[in-house]
C-alpha positions as CSV (number, residue, x, y, z in Angstrom):
1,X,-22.7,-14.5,8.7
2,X,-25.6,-12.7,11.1
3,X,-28.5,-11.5,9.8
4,X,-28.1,-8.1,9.9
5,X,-31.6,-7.4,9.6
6,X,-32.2,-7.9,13.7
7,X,-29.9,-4.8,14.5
8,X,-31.4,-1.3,14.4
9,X,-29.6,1.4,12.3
10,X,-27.6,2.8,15.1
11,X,-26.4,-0.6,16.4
12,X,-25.2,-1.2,12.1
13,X,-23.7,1.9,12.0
14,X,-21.4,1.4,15.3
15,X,-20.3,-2.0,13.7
16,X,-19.9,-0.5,10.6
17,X,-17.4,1.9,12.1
18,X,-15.9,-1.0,14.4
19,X,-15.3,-2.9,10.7
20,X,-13.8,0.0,9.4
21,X,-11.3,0.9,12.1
22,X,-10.4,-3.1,12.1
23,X,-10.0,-3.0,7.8
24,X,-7.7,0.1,8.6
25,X,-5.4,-1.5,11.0
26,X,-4.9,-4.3,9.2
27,X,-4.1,-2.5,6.0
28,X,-1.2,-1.0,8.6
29,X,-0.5,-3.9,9.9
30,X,0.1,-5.7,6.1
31,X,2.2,-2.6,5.2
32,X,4.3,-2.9,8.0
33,X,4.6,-6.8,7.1
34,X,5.0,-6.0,3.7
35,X,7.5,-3.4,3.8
36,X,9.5,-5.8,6.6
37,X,9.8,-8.6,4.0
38,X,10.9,-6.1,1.1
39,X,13.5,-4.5,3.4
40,X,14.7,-8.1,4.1
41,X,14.6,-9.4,0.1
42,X,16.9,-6.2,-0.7
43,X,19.7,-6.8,2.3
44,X,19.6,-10.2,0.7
45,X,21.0,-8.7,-2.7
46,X,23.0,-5.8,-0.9
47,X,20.6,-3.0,-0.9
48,X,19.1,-1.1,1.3
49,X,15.2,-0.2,0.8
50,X,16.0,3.7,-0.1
51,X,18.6,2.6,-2.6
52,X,16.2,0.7,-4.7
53,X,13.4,3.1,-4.1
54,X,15.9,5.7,-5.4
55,X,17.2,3.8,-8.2
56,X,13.6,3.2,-9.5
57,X,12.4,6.9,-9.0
58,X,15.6,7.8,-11.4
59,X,14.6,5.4,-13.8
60,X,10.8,6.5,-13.6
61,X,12.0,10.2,-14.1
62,X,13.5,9.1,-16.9
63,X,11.3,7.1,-18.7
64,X,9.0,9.9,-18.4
65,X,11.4,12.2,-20.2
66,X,12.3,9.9,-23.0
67,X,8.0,9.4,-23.0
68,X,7.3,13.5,-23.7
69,X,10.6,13.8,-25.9
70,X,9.3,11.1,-28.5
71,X,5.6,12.2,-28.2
72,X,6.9,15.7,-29.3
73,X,8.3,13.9,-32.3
């Protein structure tokens, strides 16, 4: 790694806002590659994305009521 110590202030700060815009667009970039192979693991099992997605919103709505219904118990 550089020593950072030989840049001034201003010259860290741009880099530090170069290294953030690059962390940002490969966080997108991941996501997109992520979602991509997710997509492609459900067609494998018959499912499109939204129907899983779906499915586990249900279940998480659920779980969540059955959650408050025994805590009131």
């Amino acid at each position: 790694m550089e020593e950072l110590s030989r840049y001034s202030v201003d010259e860290l700060r741009r880099m530090r806002g170069l290294v953030e815009k690059e962390m940002e667009r490969r966080r997108e970039d991941y996501l997109r590659q992520a979602l991509r192979e997710v997509e492609q693991i459900a067609e494998r099992y018959g499912f499109a994305l939204s129907d899983l997605v779906d499915d586990i919103e249900v279940q998480h709505s659920h779980q969540q009521h059955c959650q408050q219904h025994n805590s009131r118990q």
